[in-house]
C-alpha positions in Angstrom: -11.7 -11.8 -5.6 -9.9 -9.4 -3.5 -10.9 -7.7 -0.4 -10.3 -4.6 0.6 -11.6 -1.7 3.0 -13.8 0.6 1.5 -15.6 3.7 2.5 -19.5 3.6 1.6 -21.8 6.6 2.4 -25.8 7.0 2.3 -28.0 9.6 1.2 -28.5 10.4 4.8 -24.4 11.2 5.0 -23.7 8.1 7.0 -20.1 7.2 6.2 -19.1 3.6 7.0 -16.0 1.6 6.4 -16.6 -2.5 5.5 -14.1 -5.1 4.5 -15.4 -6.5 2.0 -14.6 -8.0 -2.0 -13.5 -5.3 -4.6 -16.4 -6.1 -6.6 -19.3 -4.5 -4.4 -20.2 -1.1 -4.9 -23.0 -0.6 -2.9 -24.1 -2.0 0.2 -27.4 -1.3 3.4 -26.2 1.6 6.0 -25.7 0.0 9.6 -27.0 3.2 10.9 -30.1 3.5 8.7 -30.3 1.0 6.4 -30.7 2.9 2.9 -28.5 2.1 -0.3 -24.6 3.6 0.9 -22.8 4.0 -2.3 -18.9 3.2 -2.1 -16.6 6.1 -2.2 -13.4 6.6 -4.0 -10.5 7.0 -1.7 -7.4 9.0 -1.8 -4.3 6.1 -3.0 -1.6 8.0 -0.8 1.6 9.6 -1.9 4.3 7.6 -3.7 8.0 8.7 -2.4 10.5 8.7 -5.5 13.4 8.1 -2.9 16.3 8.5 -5.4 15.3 12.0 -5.9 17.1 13.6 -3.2 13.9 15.4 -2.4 13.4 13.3 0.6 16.1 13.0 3.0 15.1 10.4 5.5 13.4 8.6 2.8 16.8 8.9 0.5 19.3 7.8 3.4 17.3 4.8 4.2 17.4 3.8 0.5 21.2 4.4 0.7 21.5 2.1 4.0 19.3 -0.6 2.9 21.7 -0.8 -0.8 24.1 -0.6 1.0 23.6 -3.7 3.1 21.9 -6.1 0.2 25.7 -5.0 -2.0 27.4 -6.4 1.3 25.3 -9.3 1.6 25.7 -10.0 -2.1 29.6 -9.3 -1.6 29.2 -11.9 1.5 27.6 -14.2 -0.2 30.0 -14.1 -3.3 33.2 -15.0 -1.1 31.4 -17.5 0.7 30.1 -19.5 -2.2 31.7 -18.0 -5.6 29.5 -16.2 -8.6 26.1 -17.2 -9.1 25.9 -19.1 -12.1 23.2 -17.7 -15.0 
């Protein structure tokens, strides 16, 4: 099972966060001790960094290809083609 942090709240409006496995949906309020219920929490944004419609977040992606091609380029010289 996988643990997680989740956000629970109670009929009294008591939010409260626990660690705890992915398969528990309700757990006892620490503040009053009725059934909390657990809440379904906003994921977050997802970049598309080739896009351009990102700047910082499209210039890092250009730096960090840029040094794994050098690396590769490095480690081609140094020790031939990789063999398939």
């Amino acid at each position: 099972m996988t643990r997680r942090i989740y956000d629970f709240r109670c009929p009294g409006g008591h939010v409260v966060e626990k660690f705890i496995d992915d398969s528990v949906t309700q757990v006892d309020c620490e503040i009053c001790q009725q059934s909390s219920t657990r809440l379904v929490s906003f994921a977050g944004p997802v970049l598309d960094v080739i896009s351009g419609h990102f700047p910082s977040a499209t210039m890092r992606w250009a730096k960090d290809r840029q040094e794994k091609i050098k690396a590769e380029r490095r480690a081609t010289e140094l020790h031939g083609p990789a063999e398939i």
